[in-house]
Phi, psi and omega in degrees: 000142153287113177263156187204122181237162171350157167289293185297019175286056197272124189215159156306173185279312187286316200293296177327315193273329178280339192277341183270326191261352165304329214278342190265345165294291164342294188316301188304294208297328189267326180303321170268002183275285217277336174106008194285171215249072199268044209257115156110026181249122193242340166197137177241120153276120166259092231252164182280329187206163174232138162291159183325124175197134162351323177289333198270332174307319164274000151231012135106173204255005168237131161199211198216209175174142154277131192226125166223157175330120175300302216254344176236145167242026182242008168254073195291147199220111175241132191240125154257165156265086169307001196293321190287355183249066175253147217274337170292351191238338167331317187281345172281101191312315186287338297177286174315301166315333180279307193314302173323330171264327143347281197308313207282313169292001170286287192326332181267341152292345159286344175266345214258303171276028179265327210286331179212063183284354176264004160281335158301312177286325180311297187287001176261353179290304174329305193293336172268031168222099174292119216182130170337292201314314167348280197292324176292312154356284210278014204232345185277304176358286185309298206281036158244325170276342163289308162336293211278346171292320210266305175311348180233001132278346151334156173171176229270015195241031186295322224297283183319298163335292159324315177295296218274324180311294182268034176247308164342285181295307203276333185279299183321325198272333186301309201311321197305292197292356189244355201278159165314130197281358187290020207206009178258335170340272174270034142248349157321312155253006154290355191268349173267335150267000146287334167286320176304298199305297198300315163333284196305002189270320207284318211334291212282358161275062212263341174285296170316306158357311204246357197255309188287332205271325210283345194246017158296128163254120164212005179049246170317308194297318169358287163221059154294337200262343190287312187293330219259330174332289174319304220257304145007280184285327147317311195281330185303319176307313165253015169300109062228031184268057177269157172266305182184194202302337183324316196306348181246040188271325165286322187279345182289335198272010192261294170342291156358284168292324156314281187311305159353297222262002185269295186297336174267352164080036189229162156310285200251162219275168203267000000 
């Protein structure tokens, strides 16, 4: 495996090697804590930036993205945001710790599109046929590959993490119910995929759970957020044993229902 850090990443060589064998130690200790299936993760890049995108206005500049391969889709690439993994900031412990957790949520998508790579191969086959049912397909997807990245990267050091998911969470639902309709598409599904992050932070913190959720605002969305919990946790119950997209079918129908009742301006769906 790789480490690839910035062009403009100017370090001594040695200085360089300890940051590459930190960065593969890491890769080894969170992949084997959580038990994941990273096989066929061939470089973690590390970058200044993900391009620009609605997620990051809301929950801020460090993350990742998972990149595979056109021609292997069993050949992963992970671009982090790395500006913090400066030799000078190593010692700040928060600081160290959002990256670490970054890293980890990458890794559980890769362990995630190892674990049901023909429901990933299912929806890009779909996906070259434009269609609702399609679009809807690939927006249940996502909110299900975030749930399970955040569930198996979660960990006891949630409080802070969590406080910003549900300022997060609650400034998306405000933008939402004002927004313009040329302009709710792609906010529909960052607001369905921040109740996914957010599900996956409390799940195993099930003592917190009802103290943190109390302190959620979401008006109309309130309860979209209770379904996506249910069907979530359900689907986790027969996870990673799916045949193909049917296993989503309840959650598409959720989707479904969202976009309706976000476009119809209504609580519930038209």
């Amino acid at each position: 495996m790789k480490i690839i850090f910035p062009d403009n990443f100017y370090i001594q060589e040695k200085a360089r090697q300890r940051l590459e064998n930190a960065m593969l130690n890491a890769v080894a200790t969170l992949s084997s804590s959580k038990n994941l299936d990273i096989a066929g993760l061939s470089e973690v890049i590390v970058v200044e930036k993900i391009k620009p995108s609605q997620r990051h206005t809301y929950l801020g500049n460090i993350g990742g993205e998972v990149v595979t391969n056109n021609h292997n889709p069993l050949d992963f690439t992970i671009r982090i945001v790395g500006t913090i993994f400066d030799l000078r900031l190593m010692k700040d412990k928060e600081i160290d710790a959002e990256f670490i957790n970054a890293l980890q949520h990458e890794l559980a998508h890769v362990h995630d599109h190892n674990k049901i790579p023909h429901i990933y191969a299912e929806r890009t086959l779909r996906n070259k046929t434009l269609s609702q049912e399609n679009a809807i397909g690939g927006v249940a997807l996502r909110i299900w590959s975030e749930f399970i990245a955040t569930q198996l990267s979660s960990n006891g050091r949630i409080h802070n993490r969590v406080e910003n998911k549900i300022k997060a969470l609650n400034q998306i639902c405000q933008d939402l119910t004002k927004a313009p309709q040329e302009q709710r598409c792609v906010l529909i599904m960052e607001t369905l995929c921040s109740m996914a992050y957010f599900l996956g932070d409390i799940f195993n913190h099930e003592e917190l759970a009802n103290e943190i959720t109390e302190r959620v605002d979401i008006g109309q969305y309130t309860s979209y957020l209770g379904r996506l919990d249910e069907e979530l946790c359900a689907l986790l119950e027969t996870y990673p044993q799916w045949r193909d997209m049917t296993a989503l079918e309840n959650l598409k129908n959720i989707v479904h229902d969202f976009f309706n009742a976000t476009y119809n301006n209504k609580g519930e769906s038209a």
